[in-house]
N, C-alpha and C positions, 0 to 999 in steps of 0.2 A: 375445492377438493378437500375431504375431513381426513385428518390423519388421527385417528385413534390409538392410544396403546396397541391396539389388535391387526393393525393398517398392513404392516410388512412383517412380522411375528414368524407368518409360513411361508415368504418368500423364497425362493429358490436361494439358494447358495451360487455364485459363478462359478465358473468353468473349471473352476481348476480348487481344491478340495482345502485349500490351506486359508483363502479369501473367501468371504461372504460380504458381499454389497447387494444393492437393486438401486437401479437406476430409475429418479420421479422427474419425466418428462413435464415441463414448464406448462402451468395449466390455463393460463393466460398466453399472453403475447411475449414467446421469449426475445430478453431483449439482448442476451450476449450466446456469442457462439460458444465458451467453453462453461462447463460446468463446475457446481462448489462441490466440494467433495466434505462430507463430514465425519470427524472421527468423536465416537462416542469416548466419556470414561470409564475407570476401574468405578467397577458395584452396578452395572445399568448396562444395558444396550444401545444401538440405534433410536429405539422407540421414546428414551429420552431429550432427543432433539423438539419432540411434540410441540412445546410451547413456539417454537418458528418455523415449523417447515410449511404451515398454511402461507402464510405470505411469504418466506425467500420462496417457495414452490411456483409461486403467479410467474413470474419475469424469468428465473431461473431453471435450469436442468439441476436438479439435485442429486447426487451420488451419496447414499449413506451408506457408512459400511459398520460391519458386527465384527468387533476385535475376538483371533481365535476363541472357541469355545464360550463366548459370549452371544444371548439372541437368537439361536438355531438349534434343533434339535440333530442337525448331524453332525458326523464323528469328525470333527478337525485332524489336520494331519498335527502332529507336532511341531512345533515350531520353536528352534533352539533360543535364539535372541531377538532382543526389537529390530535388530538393521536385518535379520532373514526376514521376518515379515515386511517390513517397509521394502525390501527388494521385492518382494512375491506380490505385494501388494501392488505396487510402479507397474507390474509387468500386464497387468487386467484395467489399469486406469486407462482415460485418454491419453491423448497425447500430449495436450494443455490443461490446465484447471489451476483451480483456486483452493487454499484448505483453508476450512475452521476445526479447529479441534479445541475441546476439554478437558483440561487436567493430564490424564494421561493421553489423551486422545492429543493435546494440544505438544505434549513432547515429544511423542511419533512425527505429527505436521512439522515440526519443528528440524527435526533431523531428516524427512523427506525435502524442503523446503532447502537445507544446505547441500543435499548430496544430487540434490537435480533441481540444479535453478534453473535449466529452461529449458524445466516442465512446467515449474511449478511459480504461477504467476506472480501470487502474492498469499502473504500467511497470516491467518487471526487464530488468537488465539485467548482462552477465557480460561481463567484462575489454573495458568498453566504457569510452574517453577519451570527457571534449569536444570535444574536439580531437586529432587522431591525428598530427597534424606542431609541432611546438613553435615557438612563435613570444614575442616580447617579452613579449605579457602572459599569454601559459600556459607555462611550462619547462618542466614535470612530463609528456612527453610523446618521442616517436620527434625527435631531428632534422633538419631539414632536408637534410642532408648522406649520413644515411643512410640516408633514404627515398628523394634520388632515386638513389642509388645503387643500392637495392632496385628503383627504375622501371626502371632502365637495363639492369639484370640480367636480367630480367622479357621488356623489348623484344627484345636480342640472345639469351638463353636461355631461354624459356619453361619448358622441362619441369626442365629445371635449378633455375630459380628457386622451383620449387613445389617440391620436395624442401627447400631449403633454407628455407623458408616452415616448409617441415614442423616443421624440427626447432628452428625458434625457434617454434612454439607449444608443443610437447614438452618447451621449456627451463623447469626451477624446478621439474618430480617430481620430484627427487633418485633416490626410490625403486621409482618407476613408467618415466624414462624411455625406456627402450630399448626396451619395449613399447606405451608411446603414440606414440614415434617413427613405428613398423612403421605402426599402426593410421592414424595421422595422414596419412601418406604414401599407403594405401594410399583413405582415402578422398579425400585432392586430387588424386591419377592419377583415380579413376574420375569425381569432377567435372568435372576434365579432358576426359578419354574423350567422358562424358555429354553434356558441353557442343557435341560435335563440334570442339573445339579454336576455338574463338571467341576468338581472342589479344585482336580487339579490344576486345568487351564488358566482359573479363576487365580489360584495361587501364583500361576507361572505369571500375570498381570500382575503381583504384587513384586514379584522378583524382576521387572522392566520398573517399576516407579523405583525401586534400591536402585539398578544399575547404572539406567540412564543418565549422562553427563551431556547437556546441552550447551556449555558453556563457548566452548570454542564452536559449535556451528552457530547458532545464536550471534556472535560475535563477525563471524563471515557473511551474514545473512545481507545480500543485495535487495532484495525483491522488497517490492510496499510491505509494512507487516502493521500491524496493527493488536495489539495485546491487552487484555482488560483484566486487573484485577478489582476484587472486592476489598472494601479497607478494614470491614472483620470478618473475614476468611478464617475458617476454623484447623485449616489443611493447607494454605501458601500463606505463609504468612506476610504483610502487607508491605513491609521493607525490604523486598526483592523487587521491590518496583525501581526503587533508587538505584540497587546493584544493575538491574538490566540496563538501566540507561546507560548505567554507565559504561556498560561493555559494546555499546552497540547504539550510539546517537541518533542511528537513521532510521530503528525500530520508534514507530510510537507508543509507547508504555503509559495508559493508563489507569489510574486510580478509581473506582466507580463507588461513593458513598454509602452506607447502609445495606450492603448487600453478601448474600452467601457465597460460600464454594462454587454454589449451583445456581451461578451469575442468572442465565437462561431462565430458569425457574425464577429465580429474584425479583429481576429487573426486565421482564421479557420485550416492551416496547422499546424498552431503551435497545438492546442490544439488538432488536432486528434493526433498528435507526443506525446503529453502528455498523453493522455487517453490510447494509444495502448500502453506505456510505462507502464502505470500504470495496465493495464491489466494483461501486463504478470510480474509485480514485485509480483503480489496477486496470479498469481496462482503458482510463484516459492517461494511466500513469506511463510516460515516457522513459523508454529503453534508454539509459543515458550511454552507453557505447555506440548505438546508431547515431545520436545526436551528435557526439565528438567525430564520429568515422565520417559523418555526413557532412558536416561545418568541414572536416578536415578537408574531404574531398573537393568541396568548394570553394575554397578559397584564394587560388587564383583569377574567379570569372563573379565572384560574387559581389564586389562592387559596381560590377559594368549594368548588374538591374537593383540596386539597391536605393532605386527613387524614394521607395517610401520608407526606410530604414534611416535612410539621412533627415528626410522630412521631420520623421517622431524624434532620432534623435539631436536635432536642433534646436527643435521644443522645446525638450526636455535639458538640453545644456544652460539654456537660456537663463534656467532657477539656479543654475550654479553662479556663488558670487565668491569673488577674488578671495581664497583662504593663506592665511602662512602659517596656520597653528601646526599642521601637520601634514601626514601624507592621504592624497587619497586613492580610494582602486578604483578604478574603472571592473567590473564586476559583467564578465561575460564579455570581453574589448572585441571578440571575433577578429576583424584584419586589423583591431588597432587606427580604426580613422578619426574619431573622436580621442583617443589619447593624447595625441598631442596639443589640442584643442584644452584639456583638461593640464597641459601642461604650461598653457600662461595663464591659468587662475587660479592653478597649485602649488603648494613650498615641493612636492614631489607627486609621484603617481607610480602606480605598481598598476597593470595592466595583469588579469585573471581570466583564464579560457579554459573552459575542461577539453576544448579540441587541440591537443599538439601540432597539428595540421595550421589551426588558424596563426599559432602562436608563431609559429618558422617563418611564415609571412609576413608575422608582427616584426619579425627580427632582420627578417631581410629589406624591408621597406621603410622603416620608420628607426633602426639601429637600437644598440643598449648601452649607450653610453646614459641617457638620461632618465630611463624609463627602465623599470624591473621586471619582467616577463614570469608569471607563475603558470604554471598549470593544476588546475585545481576544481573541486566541486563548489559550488554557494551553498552546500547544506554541508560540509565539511571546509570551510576553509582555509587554508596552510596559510595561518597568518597568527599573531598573538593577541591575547587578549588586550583589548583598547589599545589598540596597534594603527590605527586610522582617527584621522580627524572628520572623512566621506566618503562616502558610495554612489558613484555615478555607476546607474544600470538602464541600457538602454535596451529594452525586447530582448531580455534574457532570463529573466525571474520566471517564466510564463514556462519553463521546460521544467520545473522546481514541480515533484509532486504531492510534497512535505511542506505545505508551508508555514507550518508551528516551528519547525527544525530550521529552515531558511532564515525566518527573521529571530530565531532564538541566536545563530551564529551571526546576522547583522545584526545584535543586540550587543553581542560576546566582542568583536572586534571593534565595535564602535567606543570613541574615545566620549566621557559624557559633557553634554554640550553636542557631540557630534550631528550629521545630518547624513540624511539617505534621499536622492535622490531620485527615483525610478521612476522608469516606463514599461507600461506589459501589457500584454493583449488580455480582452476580455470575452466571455465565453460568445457573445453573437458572432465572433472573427471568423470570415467564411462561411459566414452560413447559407448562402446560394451552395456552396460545394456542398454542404451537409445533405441538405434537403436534396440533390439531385439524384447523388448515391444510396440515399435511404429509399428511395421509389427501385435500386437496382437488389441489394443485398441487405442485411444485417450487421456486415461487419463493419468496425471503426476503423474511414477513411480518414477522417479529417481530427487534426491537434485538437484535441479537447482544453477548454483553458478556463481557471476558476471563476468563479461569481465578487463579483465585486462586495456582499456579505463575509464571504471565507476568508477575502485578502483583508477587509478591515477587521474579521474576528482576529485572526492572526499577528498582526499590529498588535492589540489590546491585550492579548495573550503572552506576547511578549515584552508589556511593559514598558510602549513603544507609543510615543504621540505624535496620530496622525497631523499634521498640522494643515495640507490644503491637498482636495482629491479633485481634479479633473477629467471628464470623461468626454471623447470627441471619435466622433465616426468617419472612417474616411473610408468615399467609395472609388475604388477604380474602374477603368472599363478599357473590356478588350473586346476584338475582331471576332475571336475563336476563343475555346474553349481552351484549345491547346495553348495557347497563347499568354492564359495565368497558370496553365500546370505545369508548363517549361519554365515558369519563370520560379514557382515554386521550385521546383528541382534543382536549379540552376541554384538557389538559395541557400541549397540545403535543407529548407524548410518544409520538404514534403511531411505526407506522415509518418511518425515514429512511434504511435501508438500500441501497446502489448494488443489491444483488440482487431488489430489489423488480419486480413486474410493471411494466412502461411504461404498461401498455393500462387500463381500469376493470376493477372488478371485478363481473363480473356476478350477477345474480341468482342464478341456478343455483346459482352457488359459493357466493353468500353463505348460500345454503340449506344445501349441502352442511357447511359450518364449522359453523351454528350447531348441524347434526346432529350433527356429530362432538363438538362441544363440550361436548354432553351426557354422554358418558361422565365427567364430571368433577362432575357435580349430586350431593350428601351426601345422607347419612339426613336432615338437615333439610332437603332440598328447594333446599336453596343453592349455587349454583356455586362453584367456590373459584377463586384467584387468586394464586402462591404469587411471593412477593418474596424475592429470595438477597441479604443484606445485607453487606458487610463493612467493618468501622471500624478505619481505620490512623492507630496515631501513629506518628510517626517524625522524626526528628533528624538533622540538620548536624553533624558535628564539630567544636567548639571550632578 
């Protein structure tokens, strides 16, 4: 499907006179139920997404939408601030979705993103500040001085000013610019044009890039997020990438080489490789309050089928050798059965669960006279820097859907010399479940879990030496069908995937699955059940 400058120009405005989107149904085989919602920036419309909406458009339902008096020749209502539109806006969206946004497109996503986390699945965002005017407590930003210079420009020279707009998003290709120039130019004249010359609108998007303070939602921001800056950006400038982390470790904040304001236009391959990446980390990326609420709720019945959980983790304790140098965690302990196991080959051990459910177990069954009981995330750890001597993780790393940020914090905590011990599942895990459910619906049934390329990028990313990877397949087999999804539930371990249905699952389907399932019943009459294992050691440097 060609998306031209000219594609959605005369599209209809929705329903309601204050918002203008059109919805581009997925022109291929859509592969998830909720759609990416895009917000254009200040100087262009929607019709600047161009360079990516032929490919996210294949697999995806695309929503793009025309910020007020931007892209449409009709009369916008007035619209007093940015949270009145992002409200007016919420109210015409689905009910789920995903945003990308640009610059100012990416500060709206930003503050939709914290004021409705669950709407809004996960957030990207491209050469988008917190804050677009620099002020005392943010520097790393446009100043004061020659933003309003750029207002004043803008009032007395309109057409002037957008050329000039132009060629500071154009600024930092070195080797593209003179033709992102052209391109950049020629879609803010037709925004222009489109808009029917709406000076004022136009102006009231320079008074949201002044206003907006994204700092504190940014900061609260739960959801996958994923943010890309350019490193000569002519308009955010490159050292707000440091600030961002720092307010907010479980955003990924990248840096992208050589490239403009007008990332998209820049660097176009690259950043659909990142969006489709970031697409499907949000829809495999696990609700981590189900996960706690889930482990919690099972944790009295979850040892009585925990055959193959003690299997991997005996395994995997097997690499742990007698330490005294210091303490180590057991990392994800769930009831705590392996803890004390870690506790005659340990000087100490601190046991860490982000289910308080599992941890009350831990304390009722196993005591704290010797053993320290946290509750806590692996991608945020309440522990100190080089605070452990090891990390025993036995099938808990695989609920992690960060995992630059994971072993960036087993980087942090580890003492150097130290060791990381783990076991995690790998993406074939379950895949009879997968395959039965994908013959019923489209939506994600089954835990998505990463490729064993991602876990060793990650490692190495982190400055972190693999030292021995094993990888071992174990299959189960049951009667019935019901028979491994009871046992999954019973686990806790059903699915917790954001791309899971909302609604129940009905009859019909559940009939359908268990038909499909069948193709998977042996010469012995036994369903199989295939587990993809993999056990990492790996090391700190000295």
């Amino acid at each position: 499907m060609e998306h031209s400058a000219s594609d959605h120009s005369t599209a209809e405005p929705s329903a309601i006179a204050e918002v203008s989107l059109q919805t581009l149904p997925a022109t291929a085989s859509r592969q998830y139920a909720e759609p990416l919602v895009l917000l254009h920036g200040w100087g262009c419309d929607s019709r600047s997404w161009q360079p990516l909406l032929d490919r996210l458009n294949q697999t995806l339902d695309v929503i793009v939408v025309d910020l007020p008096g931007f892209g449409y020749r009709g009369e916008p209502v007035m619209i007093q601030t940015p949270e009145d539109y992002c409200a007016k806006l919420m109210a015409v969206l689905p009910n789920r979705f995903l945003l990308l946004g640009w610059s100012l497109g990416g500060m709206l996503a930003t503050h939709m993103a914290a004021q409705y986390p669950q709407r809004v699945l996960g957030l990207m965002t491209l050469a988008s500040n917190l804050t677009f005017v620099a002020s005392d407590e943010w520097s790393s930003a446009m100043t004061r001085h020659e933003f309003d210079a750029f207002t004043l420009g803008f009032d007395e020279s309109p057409e002037l000013t957008l050329k000039r707009f132009a060629g500071l998003m154009a600024k930092g290709d070195a080797e593209n610019e003179r033709s992102l120039l052209k391109a950049l130019r020629q879609q803010s004249q037709a925004a222009w044009e489109a808009s029917g010359q709406k000076q004022l609108y136009w102006r009231d998007g320079l008074s949201w890039l002044a206003d907006l303070d994204n700092r504190s939602s940014f900061a609260s921001l739960m959801q996958p997020g994923v943010h890309l800056l350019a490193s000569d950006d002519a308009l955010v400038p490159v050292q707000s990438a440091q600030s961002m982390r720092t307010l907010n470790r479980q955003q990924n904040v990248k840096v992208v080489d050589d490239c403009a304001h007008a990332l998209h236009w820049s660097a176009p391959e690259l950043v659909i490789k990142e969006t489709l990446a970031f697409v499907d980390a949000v829809h495999y990326a696990v609700d981590k309050r189900k996960v706690a609420d889930s482990f919690g709720r099972a944790a009295e019945k979850y040892d009585s089928v925990a055959g193959l959980q003690r299997q991997i983790g005996h395994a995997l304790l097997s690499h742990v050798e007698p330490d005294n140098r210091g303490a180590w965690l057991d990392l994800g302990c769930g009831t705590g059965y392996f803890t004390p196991h870690l506790v005659e080959r340990c000087e100490s051990v601190v046991g860490l669960d982000l289910s308080e459910g599992m941890l009350s177990h831990c304390r009722k069954t196993h005591g704290a006279e010797t053993i320290q009981w946290l509750c806590g995330d692996a991608e945020a750890i309440p522990l100190a820097d080089e605070s452990v001597s090891g990390v025993f993780s036995s099938l808990a790393i695989q609920w992690c859907a960060n995992l630059p940020q994971l072993f960036s914090e087993l980087k942090r905590i580890l003492k150097p010399g130290g060791r990381l011990c783990l076991a995690t599942l790998g993406p074939d895990t379950l895949h009879e479940l997968r395959a039965a459910w994908s013959e019923v619906d489209n939506y994600t049934h089954v835990n998505h879990f990463a490729a064993e390329a991602d876990v060793r990028t990650a490692i190495a990313d982190a400055s972190l030496t693999l030292e021995n990877w094993e990888s071992e397949q174990i299959v189960l087999r049951y009667d019935q069908v019901r028979d491994l999804t009871y046992e999954l539930k019973t686990l806790g371990a059903h699915n917790m995937n954001h791309g899971q249905s909302s609604g129940l699952t009905g009859r019909q389907r559940l009939t359908r699955f268990k038909q499909a399932y069948e193709q998977f019943r042996q010469s012995d009459n036994k369903l199989t059940a295939t587990y993809e294992v993999f056990y990492l050691e790996i090391t700190k440097s000295e």
